[in-house]
TITOR-873177 format. One line per 2 residues: number of its first residue (from 1); their letters; for each residue y, z, x of N, C-alpha, C. Coordinates in pm, whole numbers, m for minus. Each point is the difference from the previous one (the first is absolute). Example, Ala and Ser with C-alpha at 12.3 -4.5 7.8 and 13.67 -1.06 7.14 Angstrom:
! residues 2
1	AS	m569/780/1319/119/0/m89/120/0/90 | 105/m72/m35/119/6/82/109/73/m77
//
This chain:
! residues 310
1	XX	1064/m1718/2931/m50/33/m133/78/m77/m106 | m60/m44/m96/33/m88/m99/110/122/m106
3	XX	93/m99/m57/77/104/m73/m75/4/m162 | 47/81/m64/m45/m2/m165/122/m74/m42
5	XX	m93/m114/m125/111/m51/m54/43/50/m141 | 103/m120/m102/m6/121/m124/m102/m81/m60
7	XX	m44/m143/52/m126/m53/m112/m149/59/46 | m21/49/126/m111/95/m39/17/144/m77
9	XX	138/42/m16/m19/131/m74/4/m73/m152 | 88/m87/m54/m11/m45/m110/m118/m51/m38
11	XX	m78/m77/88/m138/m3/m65/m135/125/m29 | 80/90/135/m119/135/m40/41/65/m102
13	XX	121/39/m42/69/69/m115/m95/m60/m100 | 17/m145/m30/m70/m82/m95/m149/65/m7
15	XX	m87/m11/118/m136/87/m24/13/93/m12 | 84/82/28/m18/177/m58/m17/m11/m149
17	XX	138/m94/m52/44/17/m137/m132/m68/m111 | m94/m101/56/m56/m74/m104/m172/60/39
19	XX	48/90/143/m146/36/3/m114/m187/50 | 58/m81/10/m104/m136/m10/101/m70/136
21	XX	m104/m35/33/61/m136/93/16/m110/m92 | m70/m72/m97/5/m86/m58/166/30/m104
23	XX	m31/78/m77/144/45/m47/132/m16/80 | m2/43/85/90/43/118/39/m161/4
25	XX	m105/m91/28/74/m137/66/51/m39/m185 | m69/34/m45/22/m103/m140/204/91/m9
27	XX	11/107/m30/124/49/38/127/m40/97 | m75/m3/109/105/m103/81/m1/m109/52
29	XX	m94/m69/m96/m20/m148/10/m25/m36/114 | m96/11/66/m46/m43/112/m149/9/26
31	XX	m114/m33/91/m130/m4/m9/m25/96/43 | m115/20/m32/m96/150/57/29/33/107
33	XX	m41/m129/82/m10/25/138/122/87/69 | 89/m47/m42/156/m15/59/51/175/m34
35	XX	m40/59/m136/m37/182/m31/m91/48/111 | m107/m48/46/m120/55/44/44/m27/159
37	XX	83/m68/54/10/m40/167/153/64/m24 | 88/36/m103/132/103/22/m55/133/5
39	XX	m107/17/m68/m60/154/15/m73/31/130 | m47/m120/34/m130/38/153/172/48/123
41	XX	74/m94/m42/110/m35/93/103/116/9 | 11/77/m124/89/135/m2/m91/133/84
43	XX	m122/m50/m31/m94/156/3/1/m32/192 | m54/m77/58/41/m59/142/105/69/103
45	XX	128/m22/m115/139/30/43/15/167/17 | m31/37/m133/m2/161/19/m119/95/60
47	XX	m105/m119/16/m124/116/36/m67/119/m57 | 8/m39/m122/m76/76/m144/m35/m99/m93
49	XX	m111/14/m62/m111/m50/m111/83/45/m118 | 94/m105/m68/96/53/m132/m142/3/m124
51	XX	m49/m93/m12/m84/m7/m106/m172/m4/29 | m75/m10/m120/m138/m11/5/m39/m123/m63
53	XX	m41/m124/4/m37/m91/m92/m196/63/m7 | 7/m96/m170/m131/58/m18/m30/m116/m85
55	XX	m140/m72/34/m1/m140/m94/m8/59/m164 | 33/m59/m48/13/m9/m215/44/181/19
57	XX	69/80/66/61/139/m46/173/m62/52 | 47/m97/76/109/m2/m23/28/75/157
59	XX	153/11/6/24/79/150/47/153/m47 | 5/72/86/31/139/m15/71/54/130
61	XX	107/66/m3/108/m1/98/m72/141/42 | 76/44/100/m75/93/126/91/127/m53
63	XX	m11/93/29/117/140/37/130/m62/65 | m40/m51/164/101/m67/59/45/m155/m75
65	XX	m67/m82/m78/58/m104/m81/111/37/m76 | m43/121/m93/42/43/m136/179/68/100
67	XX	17/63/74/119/19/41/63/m137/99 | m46/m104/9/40/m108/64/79/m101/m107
69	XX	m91/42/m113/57/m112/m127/183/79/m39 | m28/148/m21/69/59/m50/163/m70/87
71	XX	m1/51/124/70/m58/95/40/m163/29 | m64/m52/m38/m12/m169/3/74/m27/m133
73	XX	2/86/m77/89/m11/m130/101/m28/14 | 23/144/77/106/73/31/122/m128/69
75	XX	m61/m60/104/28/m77/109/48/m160/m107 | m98/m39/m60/59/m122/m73/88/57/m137
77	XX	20/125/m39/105/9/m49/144/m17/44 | 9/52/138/95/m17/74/48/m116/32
79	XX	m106/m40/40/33/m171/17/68/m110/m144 | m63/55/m129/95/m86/m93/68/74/m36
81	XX	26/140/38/164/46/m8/50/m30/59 | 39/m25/181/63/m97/76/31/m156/m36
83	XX	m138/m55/m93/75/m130/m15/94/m4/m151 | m70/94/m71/98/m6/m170/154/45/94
85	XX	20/108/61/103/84/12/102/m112/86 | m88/m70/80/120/m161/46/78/m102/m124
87	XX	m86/15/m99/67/m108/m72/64/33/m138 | m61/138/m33/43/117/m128/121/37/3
89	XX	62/m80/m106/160/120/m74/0/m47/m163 | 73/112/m33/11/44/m108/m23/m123/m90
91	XX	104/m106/29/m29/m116/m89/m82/m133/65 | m55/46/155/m83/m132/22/m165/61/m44
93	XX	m49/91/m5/m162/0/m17/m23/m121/m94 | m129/m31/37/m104/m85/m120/m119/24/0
95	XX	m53/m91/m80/m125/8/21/m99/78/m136 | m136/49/m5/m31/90/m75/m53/141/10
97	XX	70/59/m73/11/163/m5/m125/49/m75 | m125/86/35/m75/18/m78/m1/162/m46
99	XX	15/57/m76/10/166/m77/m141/m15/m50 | m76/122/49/m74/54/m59/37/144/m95
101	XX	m71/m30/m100/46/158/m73/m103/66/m116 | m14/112/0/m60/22/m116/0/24/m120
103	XX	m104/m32/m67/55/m86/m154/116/82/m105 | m47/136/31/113/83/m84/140/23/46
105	XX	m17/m56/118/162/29/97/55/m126/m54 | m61/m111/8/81/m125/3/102/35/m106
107	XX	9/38/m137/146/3/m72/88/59/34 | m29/75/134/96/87/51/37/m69/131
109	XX	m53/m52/113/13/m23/74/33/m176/0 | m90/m54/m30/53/m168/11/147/m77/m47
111	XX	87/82/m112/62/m93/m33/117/26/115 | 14/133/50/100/58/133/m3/m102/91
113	XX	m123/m22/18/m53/m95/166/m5/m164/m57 | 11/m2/m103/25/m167/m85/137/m16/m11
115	XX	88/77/m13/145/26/17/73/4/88 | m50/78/96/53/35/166/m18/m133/15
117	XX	m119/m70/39/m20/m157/122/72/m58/m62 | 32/m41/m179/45/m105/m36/167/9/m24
119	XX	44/124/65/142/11/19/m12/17/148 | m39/42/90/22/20/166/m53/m92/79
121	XX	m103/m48/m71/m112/m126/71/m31/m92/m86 | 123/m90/m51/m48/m83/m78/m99/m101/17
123	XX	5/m43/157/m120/m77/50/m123/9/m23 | m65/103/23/m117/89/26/m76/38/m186
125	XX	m111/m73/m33/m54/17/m104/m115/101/23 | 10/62/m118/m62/118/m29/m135/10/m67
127	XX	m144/18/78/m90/m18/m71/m88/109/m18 | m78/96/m145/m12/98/m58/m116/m13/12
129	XX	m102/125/61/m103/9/m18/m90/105/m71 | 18/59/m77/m17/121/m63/m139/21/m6
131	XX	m38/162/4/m176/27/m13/m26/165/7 | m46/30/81/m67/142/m42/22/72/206
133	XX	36/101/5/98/50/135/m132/m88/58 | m134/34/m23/m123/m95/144/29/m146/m2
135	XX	20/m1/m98/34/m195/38/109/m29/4 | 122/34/9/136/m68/77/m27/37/96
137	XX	m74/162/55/63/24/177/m104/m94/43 | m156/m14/m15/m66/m91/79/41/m125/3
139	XX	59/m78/m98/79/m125/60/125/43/83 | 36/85/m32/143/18/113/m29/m24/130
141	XX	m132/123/20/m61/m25/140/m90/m112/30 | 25/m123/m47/m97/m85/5/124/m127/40
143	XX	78/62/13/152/m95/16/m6/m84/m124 | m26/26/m81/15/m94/m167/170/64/m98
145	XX	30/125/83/151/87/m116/57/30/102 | 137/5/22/51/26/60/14/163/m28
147	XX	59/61/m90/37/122/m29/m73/62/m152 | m67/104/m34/m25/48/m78/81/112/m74
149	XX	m29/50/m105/104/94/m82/m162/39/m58 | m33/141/43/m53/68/m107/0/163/m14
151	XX	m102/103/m64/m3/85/21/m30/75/83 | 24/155/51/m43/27/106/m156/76/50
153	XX	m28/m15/m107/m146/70/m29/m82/m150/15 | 113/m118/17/m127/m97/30/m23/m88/128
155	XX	78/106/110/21/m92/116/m92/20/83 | m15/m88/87/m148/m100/16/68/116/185
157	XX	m94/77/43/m11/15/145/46/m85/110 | 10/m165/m30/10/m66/115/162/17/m44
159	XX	82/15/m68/162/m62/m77/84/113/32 | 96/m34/32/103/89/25/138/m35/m108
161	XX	51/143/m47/102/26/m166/113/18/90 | 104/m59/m107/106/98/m23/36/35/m187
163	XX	20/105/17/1/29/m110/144/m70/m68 | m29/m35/m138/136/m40/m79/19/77/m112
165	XX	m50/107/m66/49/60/m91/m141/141/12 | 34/119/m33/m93/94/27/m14/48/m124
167	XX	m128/20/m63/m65/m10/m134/m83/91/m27 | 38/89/m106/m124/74/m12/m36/10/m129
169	XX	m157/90/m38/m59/m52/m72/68/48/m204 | 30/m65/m72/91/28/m118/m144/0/m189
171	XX	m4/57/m29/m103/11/m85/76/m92/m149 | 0/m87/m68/23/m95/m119/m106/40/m85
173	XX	84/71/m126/m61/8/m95/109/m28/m143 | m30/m54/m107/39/15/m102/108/90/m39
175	XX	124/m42/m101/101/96/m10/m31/120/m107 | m178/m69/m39/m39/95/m133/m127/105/72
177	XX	6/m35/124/m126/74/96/89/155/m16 | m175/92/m21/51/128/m15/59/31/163
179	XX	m13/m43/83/44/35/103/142/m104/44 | 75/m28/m130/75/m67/78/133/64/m43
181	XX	2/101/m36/140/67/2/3/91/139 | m71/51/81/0/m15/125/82/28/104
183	XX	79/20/25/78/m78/136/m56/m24/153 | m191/80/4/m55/m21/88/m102/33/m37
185	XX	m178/m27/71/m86/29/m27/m107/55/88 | m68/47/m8/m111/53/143/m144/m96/m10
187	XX	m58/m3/113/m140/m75/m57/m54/42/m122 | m41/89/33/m119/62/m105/56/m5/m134
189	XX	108/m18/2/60/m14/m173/m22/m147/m15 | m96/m81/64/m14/m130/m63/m128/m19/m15
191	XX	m96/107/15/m125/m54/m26/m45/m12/m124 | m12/70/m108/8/10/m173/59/m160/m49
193	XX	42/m33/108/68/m142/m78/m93/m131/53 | 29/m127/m80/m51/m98/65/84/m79/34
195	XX	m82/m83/144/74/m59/80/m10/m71/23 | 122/m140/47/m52/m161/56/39/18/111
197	XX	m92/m143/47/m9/m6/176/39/m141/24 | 79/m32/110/m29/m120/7/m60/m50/121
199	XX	m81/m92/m35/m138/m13/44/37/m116/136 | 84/74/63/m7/m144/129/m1/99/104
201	XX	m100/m7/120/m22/49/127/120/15/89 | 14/113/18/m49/136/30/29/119/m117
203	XX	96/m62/m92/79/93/m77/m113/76/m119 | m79/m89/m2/m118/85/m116/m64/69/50
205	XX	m47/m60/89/m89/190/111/122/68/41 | 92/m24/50/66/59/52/54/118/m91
207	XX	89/m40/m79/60/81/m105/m136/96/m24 | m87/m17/m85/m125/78/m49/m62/77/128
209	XX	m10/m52/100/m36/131/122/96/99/m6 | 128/m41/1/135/88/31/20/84/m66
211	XX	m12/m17/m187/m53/85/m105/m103/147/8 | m147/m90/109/m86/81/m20/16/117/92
213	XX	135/m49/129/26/128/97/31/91/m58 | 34/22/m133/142/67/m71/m117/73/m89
215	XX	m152/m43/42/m55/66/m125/m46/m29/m132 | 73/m124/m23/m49/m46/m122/m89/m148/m10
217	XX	m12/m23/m99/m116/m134/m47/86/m78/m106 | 91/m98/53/93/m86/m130/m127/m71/m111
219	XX	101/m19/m90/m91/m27/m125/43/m105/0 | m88/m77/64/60/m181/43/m69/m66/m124
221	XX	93/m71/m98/m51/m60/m81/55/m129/m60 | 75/m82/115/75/m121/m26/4/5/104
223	XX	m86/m143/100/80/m19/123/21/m173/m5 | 82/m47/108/69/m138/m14/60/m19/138
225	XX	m39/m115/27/88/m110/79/136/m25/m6 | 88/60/m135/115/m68/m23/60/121/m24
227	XX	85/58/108/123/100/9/57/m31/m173 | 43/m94/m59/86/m19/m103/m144/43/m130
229	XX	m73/m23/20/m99/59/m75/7/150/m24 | m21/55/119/41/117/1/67/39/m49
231	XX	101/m7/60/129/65/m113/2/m62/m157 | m53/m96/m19/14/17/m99/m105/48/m149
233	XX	m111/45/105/m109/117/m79/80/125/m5 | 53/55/92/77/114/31/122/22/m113
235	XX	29/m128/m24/136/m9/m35/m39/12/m194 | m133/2/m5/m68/9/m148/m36/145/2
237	XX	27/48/98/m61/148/m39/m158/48/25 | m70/m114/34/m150/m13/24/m94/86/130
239	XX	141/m9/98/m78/50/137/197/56/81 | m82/87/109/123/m22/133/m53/m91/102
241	XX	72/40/50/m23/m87/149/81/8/155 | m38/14/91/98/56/116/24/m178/50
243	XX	126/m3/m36/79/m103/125/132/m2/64 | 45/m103/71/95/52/73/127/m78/m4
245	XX	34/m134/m105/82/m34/m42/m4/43/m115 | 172/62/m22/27/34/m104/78/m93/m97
247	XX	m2/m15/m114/23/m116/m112/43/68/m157 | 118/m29/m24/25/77/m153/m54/m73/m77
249	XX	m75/m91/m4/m104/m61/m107/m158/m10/51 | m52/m85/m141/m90/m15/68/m4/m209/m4
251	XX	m102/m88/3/48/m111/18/0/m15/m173 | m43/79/m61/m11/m73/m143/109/76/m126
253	XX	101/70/155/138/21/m79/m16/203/m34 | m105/46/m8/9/110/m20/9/101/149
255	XX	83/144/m93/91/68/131/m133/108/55 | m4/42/175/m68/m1/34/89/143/119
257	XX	m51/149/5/60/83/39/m125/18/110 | 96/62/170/m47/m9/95/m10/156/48
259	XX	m70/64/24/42/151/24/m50/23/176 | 40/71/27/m12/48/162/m144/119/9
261	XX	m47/m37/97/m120/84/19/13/118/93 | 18/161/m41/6/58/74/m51/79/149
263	XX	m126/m83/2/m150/15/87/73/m120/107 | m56/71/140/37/m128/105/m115/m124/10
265	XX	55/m103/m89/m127/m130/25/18/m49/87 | 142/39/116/0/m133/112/109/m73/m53
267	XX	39/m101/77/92/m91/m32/m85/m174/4 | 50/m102/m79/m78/m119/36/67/m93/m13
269	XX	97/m27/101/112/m44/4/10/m142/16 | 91/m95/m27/36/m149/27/m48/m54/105
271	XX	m21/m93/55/m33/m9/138/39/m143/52 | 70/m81/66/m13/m118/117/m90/m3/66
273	XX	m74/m77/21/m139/m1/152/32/m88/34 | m68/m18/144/17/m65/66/m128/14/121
275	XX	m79/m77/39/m97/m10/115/41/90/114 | m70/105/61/14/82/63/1/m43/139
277	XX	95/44/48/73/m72/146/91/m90/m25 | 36/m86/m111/33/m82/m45/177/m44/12
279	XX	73/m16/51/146/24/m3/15/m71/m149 | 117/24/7/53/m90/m148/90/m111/65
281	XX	13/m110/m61/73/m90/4/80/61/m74 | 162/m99/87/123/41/m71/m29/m30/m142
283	XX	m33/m86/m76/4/m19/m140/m108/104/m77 | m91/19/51/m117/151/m26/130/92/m32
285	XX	25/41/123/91/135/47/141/m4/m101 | 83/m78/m66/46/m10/m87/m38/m27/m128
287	XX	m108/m72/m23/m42/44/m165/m57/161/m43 | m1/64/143/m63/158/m17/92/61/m21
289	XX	112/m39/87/149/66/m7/55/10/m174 | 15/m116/m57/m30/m57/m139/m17/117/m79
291	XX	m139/3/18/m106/101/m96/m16/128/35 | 79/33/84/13/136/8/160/40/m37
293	XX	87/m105/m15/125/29/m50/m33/16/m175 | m60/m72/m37/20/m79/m96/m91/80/m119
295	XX	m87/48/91/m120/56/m66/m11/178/19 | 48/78/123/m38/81/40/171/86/m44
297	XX	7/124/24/50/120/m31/m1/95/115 | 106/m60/88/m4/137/165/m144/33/34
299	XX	m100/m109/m21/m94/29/94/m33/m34/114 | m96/97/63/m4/m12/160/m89/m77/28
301	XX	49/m130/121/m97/m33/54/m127/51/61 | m109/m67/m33/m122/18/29/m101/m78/70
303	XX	m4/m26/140/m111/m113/34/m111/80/29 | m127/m48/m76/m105/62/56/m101/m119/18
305	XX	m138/64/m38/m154/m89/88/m91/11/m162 | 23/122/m35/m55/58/m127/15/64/m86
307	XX	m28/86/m94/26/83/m110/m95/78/m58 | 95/107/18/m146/93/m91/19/m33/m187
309	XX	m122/m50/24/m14/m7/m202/19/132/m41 | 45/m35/m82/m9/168/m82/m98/m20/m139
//
């Protein structure tokens, strides 16, 4: 019996991930054929049908595909952790480092991990991909990011966390908000008021479902793309708003009071991802080390698969 190699799992990984044979070769630079005779040639070896091709619908992986890819991950992760981990120390890495993160984390998270490589890994350049939690993890898993940083209400089923700082949800309102002498607040004491949202997926449904468990209907009447927006409607007295970095200003200089919510919303905490099965490379596994020193407060490690949104 013929053995499996890693260029037929690296080329089927490739069809799981692009869904296309044509994709797949354009990805690892090579011809159709050469995707389409590594796939006839793996399925052979194991004696299961991984995928379905279907003319102009593209391919579609099986039950038994869909846990073959998962594993085949798994397997060429290992393999360039064996070869990084031969030639990796502290001051030899190179090469390029790619961070995914999401857009409101990055002032919190990037300049740590722009700091760490360019004092521990001066070799090794650092390249930023910032977006919304669905689009860093699907390039992550698309082998395009090495490591992601986002929230935990936005992790993608296939990704596995560790947590770097544990977060829960803090209500920003105005120092002239009748509710801001305070020292805590309950839901329902925020509905009479109006509220901003910020408008990037999952956090605008999310937040506003989470609200409506509690009973109420927010009086959403400013929403935005731009966290610094936010606060700084908030920071006019105009609206509240539930977020989870806290900031004694707002960006346009005015002061901005954070109060604690006495109702359990859950926690929606910091997060590292990483492709599920995935080991970390030594240089992964120390920029996490990093950001959980650097960033986190005696919290406990956490690897999981998923998260309950709250």
């Amino acid at each position: 019996m013929k053995d499996v190699t890693l260029r037929q799992l690296e080329y089927f990984v490739a069809v799981a991930e692009e869904q296309s044979i044509t994709r797949a070769a354009l990805k690892c630079h090579v011809t159709q054929a050469a995707i389409s005779q590594a796939l006839r040639e793996l399925e052979g070896v194991l004696g299961v049908q991984l995928a379905v091709r279907r003319k102009s619908k593209g391919v579609h992986l099986t039950a038994t595909g869909r846990a073959v890819a998962t594993r085949s991950r798994t397997l060429l992760g290992e393999v360039k952790h064996l070869v990084s981990a031969a030639d990796e120390t502290s001051a030899g890495a190179t090469g390029t480092y790619t961070v995914g993160c999401f857009t409101t984390l990055s002032p919190v998270v990037l300049p740590e991990v722009a700091e760490f490589l360019a004092r521990s890994y001066p070799r090794v350049r650092l390249d930023i991909v910032e977006g919304s939690g669905p689009e860093i993890q699907e390039r992550m898993l698309r082998g395009q990011v090495d490591l992601c940083f986002l929230y935990e209400a936005q992790l993608h089923s296939e990704v596995s966390s560790v947590v770097l700082r544990e977060r829960g949800y803090r209500v920003a309102v105005a120092p002239g908000h009748p509710l801001a002498s305070r020292d805590a607040v309950n839901v329902a004491e925020l509905e009479p008021y109006p509220c901003a949202v910020l408008n990037v997926e999952p956090a605008s449904y999310l937040n506003e479902a989470m609200l409506r468990r509690f009973g109420i209907t927010p009086d959403v009447v400013y929403r935005s793309a731009s966290v610094l927006t936010i606060r700084s409607l908030v920071a006019r007295g105009l609206a509240w708003a539930l977020l989870m970095e806290e900031v004694p200003r707002s960006h346009d200089g005015r002061p901005l009071r954070f109060l604690p919510v006495l109702d359990d919303l859950g926690t929606n905490s910091l997060l590292a991802g990483l492709p599920q099965g995935v080991r970390p490379s030594p240089l992964t596994a120390a920029v996490i080390a990093h950001c959980r020193a650097a960033l986190g407060q005696g919290n406990r490690e956490d690897h999981r698969g998923g998260a309950d949104q709250p």
